[in-house]
N, CA, C and O of each residue as an XYZ file, in Angstrom:
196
protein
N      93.439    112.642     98.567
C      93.726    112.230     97.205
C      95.112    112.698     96.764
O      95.631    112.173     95.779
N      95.627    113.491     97.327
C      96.819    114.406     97.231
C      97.799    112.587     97.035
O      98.231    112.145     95.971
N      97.870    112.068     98.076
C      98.935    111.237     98.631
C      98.585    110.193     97.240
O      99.626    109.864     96.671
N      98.077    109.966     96.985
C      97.972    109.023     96.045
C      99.077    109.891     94.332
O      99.640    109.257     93.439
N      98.989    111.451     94.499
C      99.324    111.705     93.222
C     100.785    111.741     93.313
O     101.600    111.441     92.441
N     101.138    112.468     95.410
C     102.761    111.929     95.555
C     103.047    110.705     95.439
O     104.245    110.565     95.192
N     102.244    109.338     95.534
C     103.240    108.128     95.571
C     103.122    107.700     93.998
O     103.723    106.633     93.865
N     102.632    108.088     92.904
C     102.647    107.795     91.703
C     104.140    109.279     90.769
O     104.777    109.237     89.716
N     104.079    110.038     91.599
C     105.166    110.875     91.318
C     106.498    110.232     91.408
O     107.393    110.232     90.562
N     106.466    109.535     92.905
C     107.599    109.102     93.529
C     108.110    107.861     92.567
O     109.218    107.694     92.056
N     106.760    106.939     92.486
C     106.984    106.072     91.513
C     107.696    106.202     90.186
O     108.637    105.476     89.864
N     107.322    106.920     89.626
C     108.047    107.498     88.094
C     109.215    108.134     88.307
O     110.023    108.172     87.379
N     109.546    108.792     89.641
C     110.790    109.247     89.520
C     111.885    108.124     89.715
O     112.895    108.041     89.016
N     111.491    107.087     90.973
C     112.676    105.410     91.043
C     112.522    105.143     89.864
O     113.596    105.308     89.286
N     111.593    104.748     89.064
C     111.567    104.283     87.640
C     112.983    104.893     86.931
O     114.009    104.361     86.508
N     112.492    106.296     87.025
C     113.045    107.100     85.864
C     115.219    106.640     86.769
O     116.268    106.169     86.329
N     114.747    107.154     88.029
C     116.494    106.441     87.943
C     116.863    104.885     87.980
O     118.039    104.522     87.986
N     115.890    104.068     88.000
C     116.162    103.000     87.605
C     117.094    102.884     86.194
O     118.302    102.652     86.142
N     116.159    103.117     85.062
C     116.640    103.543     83.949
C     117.728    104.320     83.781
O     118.256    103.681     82.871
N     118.363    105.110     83.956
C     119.332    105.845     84.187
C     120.775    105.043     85.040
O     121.833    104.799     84.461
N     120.537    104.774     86.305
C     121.574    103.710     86.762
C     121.433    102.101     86.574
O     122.366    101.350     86.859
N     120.321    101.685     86.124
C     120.306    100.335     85.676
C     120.461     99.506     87.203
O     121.291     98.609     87.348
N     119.654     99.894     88.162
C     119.840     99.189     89.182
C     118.539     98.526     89.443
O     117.565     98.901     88.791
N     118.411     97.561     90.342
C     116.915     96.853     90.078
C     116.542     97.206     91.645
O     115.335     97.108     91.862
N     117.355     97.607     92.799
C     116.495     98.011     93.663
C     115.583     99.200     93.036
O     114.436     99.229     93.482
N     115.891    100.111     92.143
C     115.382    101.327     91.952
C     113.935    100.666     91.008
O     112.808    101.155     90.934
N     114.261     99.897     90.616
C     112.827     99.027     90.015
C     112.086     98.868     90.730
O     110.999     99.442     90.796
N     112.483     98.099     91.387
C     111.064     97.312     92.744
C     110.811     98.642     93.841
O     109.695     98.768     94.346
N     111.674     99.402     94.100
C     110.925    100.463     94.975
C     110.050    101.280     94.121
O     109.064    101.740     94.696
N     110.197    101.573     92.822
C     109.544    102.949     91.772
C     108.276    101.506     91.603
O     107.127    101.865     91.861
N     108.402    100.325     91.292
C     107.062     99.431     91.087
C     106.064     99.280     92.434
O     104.856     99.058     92.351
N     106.879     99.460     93.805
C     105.833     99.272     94.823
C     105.593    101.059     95.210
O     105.131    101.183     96.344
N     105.737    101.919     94.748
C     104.876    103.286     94.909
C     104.337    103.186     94.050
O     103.184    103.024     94.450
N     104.334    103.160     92.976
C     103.045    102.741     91.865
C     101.937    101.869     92.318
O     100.827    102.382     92.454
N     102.121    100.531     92.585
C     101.570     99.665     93.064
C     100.702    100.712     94.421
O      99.531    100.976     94.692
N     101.256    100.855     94.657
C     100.669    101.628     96.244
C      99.327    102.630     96.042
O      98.191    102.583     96.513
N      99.957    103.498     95.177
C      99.532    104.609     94.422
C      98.034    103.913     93.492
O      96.839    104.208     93.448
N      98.500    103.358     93.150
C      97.243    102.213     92.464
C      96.202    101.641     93.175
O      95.046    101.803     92.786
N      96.433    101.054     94.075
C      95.267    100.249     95.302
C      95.047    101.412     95.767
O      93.954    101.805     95.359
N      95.580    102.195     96.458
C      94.817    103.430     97.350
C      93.769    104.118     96.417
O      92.735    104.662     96.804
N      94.197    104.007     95.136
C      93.005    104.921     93.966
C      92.173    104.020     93.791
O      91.006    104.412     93.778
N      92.330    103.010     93.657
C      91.153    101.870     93.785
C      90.404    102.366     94.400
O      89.589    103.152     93.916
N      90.460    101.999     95.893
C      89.819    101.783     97.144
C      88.961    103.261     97.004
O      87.747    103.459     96.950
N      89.687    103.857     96.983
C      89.437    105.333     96.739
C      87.462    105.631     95.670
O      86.347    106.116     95.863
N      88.127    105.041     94.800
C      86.875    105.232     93.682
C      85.545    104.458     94.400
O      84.411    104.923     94.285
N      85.803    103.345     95.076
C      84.557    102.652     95.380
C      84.156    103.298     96.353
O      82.932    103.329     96.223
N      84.490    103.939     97.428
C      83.616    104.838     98.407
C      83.360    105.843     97.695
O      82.455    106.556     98.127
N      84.086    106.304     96.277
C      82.853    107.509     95.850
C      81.572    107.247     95.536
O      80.796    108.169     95.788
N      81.021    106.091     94.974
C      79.883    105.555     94.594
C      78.995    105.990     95.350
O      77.826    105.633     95.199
């Protein structure tokens, strides 16, 4: 579960320099660790059941 809280970290940090340098690779990489970070917690919750 660890890896899921680094790729939502990682996410907010491209975000955060997205914002800061105004570049849009830094968008789409900080949106696909989120994204990432997101489905793995998905997947995640339904085998706790």
């Amino acid at each position: 579960m660890r890896h899921v809280y680094i790729r939502g970290i990682l996410g907010l940090i491209w975000l955060a320099a997205a914002i800061v340098s105004g570049s849009m690779l830094y968008v789409i990489l900080g949106a696909v660790f989120l994204y990432s970070a997101y489905t793995t917690r998905k997947k995640g919750k339904k085998g706790d059941r």
